[in-house]
C-alpha positions as CSV (number, residue, x, y, z in Angstrom):
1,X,0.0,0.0,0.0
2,X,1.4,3.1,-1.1
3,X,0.5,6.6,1.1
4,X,2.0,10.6,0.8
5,X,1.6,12.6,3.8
6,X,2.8,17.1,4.3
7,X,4.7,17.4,7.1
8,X,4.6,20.5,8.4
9,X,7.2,23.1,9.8
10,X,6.5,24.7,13.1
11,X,7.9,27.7,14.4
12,X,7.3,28.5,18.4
13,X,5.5,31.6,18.8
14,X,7.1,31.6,22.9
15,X,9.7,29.9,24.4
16,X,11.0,30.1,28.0
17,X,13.3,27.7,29.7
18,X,12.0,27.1,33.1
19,X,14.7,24.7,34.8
20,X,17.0,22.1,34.0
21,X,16.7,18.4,34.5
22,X,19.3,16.4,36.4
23,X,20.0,14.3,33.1
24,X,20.9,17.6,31.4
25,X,18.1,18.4,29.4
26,X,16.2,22.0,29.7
27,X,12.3,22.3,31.1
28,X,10.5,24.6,28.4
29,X,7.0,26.4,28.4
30,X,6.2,27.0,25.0
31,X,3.4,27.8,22.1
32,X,4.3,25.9,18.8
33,X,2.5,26.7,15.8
34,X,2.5,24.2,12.4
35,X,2.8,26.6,9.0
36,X,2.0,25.1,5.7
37,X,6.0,25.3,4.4
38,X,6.2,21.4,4.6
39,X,7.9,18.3,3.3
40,X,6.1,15.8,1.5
41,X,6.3,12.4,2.2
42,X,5.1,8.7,0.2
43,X,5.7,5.4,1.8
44,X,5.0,2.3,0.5
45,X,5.4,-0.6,2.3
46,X,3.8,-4.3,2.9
47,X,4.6,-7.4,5.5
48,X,7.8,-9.5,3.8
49,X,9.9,-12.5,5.4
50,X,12.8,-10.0,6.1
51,X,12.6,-6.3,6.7
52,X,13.9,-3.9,3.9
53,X,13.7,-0.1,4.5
54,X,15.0,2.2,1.6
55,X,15.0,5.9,1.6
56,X,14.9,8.8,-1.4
57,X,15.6,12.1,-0.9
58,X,14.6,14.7,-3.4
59,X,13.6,18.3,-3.3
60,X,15.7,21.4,-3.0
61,X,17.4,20.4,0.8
62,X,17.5,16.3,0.2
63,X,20.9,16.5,-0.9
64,X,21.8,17.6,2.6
65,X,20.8,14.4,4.1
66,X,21.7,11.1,4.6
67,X,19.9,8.2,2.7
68,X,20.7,5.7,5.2
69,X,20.2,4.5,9.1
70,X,21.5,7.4,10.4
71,X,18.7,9.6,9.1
72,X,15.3,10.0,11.4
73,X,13.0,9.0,8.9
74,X,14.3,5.7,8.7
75,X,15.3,5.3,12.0
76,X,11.0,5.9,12.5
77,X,10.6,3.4,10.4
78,X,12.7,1.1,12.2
79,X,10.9,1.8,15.5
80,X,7.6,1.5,14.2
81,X,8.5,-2.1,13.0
82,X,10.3,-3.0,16.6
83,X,7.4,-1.6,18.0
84,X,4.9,-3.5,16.4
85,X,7.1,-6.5,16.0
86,X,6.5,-6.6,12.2
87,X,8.6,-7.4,9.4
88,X,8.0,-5.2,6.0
89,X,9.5,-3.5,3.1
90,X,9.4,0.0,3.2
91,X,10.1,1.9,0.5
92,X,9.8,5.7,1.0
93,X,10.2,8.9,-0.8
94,X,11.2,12.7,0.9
95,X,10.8,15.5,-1.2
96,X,12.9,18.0,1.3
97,X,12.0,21.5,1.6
98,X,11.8,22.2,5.2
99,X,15.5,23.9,6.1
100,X,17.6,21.6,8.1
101,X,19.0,22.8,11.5
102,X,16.5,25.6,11.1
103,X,14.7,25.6,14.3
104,X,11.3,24.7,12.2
105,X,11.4,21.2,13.2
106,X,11.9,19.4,10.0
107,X,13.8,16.1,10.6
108,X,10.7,16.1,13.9
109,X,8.1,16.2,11.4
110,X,9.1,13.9,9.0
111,X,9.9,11.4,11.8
112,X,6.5,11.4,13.3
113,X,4.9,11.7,9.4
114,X,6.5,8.2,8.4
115,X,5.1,6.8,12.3
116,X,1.9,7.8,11.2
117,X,1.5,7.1,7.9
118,X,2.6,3.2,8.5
119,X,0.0,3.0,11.1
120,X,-2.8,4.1,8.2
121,X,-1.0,1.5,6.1
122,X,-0.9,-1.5,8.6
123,X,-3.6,-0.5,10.8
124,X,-2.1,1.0,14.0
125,X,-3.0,3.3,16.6
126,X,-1.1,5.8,16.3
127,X,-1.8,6.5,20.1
128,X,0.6,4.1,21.1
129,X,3.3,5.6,19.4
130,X,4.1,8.4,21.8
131,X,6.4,7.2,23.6
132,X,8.4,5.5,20.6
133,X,8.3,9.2,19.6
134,X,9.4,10.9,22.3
135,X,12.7,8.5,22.2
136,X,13.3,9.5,18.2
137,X,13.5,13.1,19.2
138,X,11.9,15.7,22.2
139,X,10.0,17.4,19.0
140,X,8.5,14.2,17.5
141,X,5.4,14.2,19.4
142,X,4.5,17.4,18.4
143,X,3.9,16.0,14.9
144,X,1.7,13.7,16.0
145,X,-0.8,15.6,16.7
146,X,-3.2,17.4,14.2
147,X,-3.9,20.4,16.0
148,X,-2.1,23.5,14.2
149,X,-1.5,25.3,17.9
150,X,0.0,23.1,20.9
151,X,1.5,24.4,24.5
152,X,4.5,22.7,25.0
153,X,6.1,21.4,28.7
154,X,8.3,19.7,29.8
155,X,11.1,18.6,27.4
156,X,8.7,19.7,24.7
157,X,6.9,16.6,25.1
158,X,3.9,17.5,27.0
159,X,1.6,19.1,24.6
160,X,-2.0,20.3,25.0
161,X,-3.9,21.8,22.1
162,X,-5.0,25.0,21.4
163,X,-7.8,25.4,19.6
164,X,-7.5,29.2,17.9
165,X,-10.6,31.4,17.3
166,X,-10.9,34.5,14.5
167,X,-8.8,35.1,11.3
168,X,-5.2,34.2,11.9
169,X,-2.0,36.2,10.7
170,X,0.5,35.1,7.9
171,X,4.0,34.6,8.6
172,X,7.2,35.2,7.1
173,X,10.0,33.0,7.5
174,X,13.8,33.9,7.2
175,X,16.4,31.3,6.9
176,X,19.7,33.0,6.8
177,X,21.3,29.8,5.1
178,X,23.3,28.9,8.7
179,X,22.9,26.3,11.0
180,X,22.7,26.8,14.3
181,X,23.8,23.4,16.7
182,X,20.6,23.2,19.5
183,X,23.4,21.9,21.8
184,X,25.6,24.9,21.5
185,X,22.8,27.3,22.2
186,X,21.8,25.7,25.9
187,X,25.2,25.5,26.7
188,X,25.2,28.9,26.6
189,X,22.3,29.9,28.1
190,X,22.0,31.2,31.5
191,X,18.8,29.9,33.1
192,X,16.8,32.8,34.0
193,X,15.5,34.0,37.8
194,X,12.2,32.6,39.2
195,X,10.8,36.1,39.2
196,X,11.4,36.6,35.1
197,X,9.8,32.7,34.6
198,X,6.2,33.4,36.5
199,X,6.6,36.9,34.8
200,X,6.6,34.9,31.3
201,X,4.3,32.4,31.9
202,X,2.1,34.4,32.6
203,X,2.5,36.6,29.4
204,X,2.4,32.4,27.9
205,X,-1.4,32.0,29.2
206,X,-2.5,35.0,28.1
207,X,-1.4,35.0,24.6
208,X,-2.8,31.0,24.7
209,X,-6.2,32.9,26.0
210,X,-6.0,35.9,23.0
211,X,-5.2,33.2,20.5
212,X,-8.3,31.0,21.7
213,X,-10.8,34.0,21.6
214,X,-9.6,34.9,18.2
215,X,-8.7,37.9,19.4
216,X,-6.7,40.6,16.8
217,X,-3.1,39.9,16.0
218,X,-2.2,43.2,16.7
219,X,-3.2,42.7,20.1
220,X,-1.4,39.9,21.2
221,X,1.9,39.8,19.2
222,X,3.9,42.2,22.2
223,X,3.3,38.7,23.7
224,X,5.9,36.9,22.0
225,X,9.1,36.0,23.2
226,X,11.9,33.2,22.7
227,X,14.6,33.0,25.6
228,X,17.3,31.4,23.9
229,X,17.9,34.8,21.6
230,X,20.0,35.6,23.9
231,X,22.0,32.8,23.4
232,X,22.2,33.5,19.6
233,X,21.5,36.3,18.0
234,X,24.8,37.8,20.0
235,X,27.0,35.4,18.7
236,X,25.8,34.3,14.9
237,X,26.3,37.4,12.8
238,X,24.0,35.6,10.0
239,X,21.2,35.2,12.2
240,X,21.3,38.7,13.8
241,X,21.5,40.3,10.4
242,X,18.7,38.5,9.4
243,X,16.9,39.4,12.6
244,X,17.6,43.3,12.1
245,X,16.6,43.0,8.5
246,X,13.1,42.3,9.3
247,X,13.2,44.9,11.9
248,X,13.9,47.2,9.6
249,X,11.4,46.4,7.5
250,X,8.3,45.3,9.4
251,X,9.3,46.4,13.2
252,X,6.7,45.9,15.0
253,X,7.6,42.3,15.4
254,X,10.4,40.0,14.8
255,X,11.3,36.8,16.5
256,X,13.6,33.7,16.2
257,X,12.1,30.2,16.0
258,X,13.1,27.6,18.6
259,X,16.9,27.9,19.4
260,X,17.4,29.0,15.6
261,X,18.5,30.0,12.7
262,X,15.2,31.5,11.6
263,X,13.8,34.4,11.9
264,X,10.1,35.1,11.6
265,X,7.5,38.0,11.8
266,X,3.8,37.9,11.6
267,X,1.7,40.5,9.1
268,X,-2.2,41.0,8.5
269,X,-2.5,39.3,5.0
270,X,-1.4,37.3,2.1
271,X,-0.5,40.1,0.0
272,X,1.5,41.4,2.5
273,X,3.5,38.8,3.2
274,X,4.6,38.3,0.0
275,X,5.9,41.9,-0.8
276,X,7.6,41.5,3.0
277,X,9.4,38.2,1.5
278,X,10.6,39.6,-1.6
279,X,12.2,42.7,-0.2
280,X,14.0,40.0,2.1
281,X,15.3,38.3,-0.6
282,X,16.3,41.2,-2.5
283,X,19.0,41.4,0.6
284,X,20.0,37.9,0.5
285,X,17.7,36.2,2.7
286,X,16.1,33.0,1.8
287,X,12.0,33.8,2.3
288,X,9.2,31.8,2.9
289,X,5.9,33.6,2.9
290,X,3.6,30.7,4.8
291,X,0.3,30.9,6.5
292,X,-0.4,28.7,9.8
293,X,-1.9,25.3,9.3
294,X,-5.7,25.0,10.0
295,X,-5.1,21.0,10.5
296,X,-2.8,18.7,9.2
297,X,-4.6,15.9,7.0
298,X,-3.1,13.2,4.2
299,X,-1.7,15.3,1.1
300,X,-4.5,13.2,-0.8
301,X,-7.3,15.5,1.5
302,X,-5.2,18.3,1.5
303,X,-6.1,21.8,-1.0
304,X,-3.9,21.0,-3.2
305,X,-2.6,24.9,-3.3
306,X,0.0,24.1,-1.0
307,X,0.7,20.9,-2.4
308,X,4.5,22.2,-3.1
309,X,5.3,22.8,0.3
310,X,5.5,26.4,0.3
311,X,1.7,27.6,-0.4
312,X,0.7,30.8,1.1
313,X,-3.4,30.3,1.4
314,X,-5.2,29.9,4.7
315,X,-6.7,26.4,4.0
316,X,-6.1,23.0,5.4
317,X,-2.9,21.9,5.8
């Protein structure tokens, strides 16, 4: 049986790192948000007497990647066969536009994509995955959900939807063709007082609250914020370049995603967005304008005016 699932990008919309764990990883509160710039994924795949997993990678970032056991995708595959105790051939295809080391979640989404699309193909719930997708990666889980808006705890791993109200900005996305190594960035960071946390999560609940009553996006994006900034944009002249670029030209917000490189903003409309993401290429900045998933479905249900991974309408996902 042969599916294609999108897999979307997320970027955070707030981040704050609220402790740190005895095994070294870092507590977060944060908002993620899924945006139709995606990767698009086909597996095919059916029980056989020994298993077989081969990989493709196409698309303008697959020849970044590994084709082999050392990428996510196939390691997914891999647990979703342990898991299930299943032999099979997989054969599957990823047509790569999602940025890699990017801070939009990419390798995450594919990962959790190929866990769910095997269990439409053999039958699974995909429910009983979660944990098998927490281990591939603190992000996976994320993707296995298909709300568009999810408040993120823990590790990242402890998600509750948010269901948004009203018409939704568009965003603009700025990769400034850098990587930026998660590791590096919370080595660097300096975990913040107790005061500045309940200060921030409380700024957290009430932009969760605006974005539920569909309240204006004028109103709520002051609200934003990503701690670990602080830990890049001194250091990685790219990234702060890009940042003050969109500053210049759209001030009133700017924001990196997750511990980086992108840079985003958020603007009123579609027309907008694109005149915002041309300028920004017209300076060297590779520009994405993107509109927030309304739910993420099978490519086969999905309008197909995104189909490329880089539509700009407000449809389904």
């Amino acid at each position: 049986m042969r599916k294609t699932r999108f897999c979307p990008a997320k970027i955070n919309l707030f981040l704050e790192v609220t402790g740190k764990l005895p095994n070294g990883y870092h507590e977060l509160s944060t908002l993620f948000a899924k945006v139709d710039l995606g990767d698009t994924l086909t597996v095919e795949a059916q029980e056989a007497p020994e298993t077989d997993i081969r990989l493709t990678l196409t698309g303008p970032v697959g020849h970044l990647l590994q084709s082999d056991s050392s990428n996510l995708v196939w390691k997914a595959a891999q647990s979703f066969l342990d898991f299930f105790q299943l032999k099979a051939a997989v054969s599957m295809t990823l047509d790569k536009h999602i940025p890699t080391g990017a801070g939009l979640g990419g390798g995450s989404s594919d990962a959790a994509g190929v866990l769910l699309t095997l269990c439409e193909i053999f039958d699974k719930d995909p429910l009983l995955l979660l944990d098998t997708a927490k281990r591939l990666g603190a992000d996976v889980p994320l993707f296995m959900y298909p709300d568009t808006f999810l408040k993120g705890e823990g590790i990242g791993e402890k998600l509750t939807p948010v269901t948004a109200g009203g018409t939704l900005p568009y965003v603009v996305l700025a990769y400034p063709n850098t990587v930026v190594p998660t590791k590096n960035v919370f080595a660097r960071l300096r975990l913040p007082g107790e005061a500045d946390v309940l200060t921030n999560l409380s700024k957290l609940d009430k932009l969760i609250s605006y974005v539920q009553q569909g309240v204006p996006f004028r109103e709520w994006k002051g609200l934003l914020f990503n701690r670990l900034e602080e830990c890049v944009l001194p250091i990685d002249d790219s990234v702060r370049r890009t940042w003050l670029e969109i500053q210049a030209k759209n001030s009133d917000l700017v924001l990196m995603s997750g511990s980086g490189s992108t840079v985003f903003t958020l603007v009123e409309g579609k027309e907008q967005a694109q005149q915002l993401a041309s300028q920004l290429r017209s300076v060297g900045c590779a520009c994405f304008p993107v509109a927030f998933c309304r739910e993420v479905k099978n490519v086969n249900n999905r309008n197909q005016n995104t189909s490329n991974g880089r539509g700009t309408s407000q449809s389904v996902c």
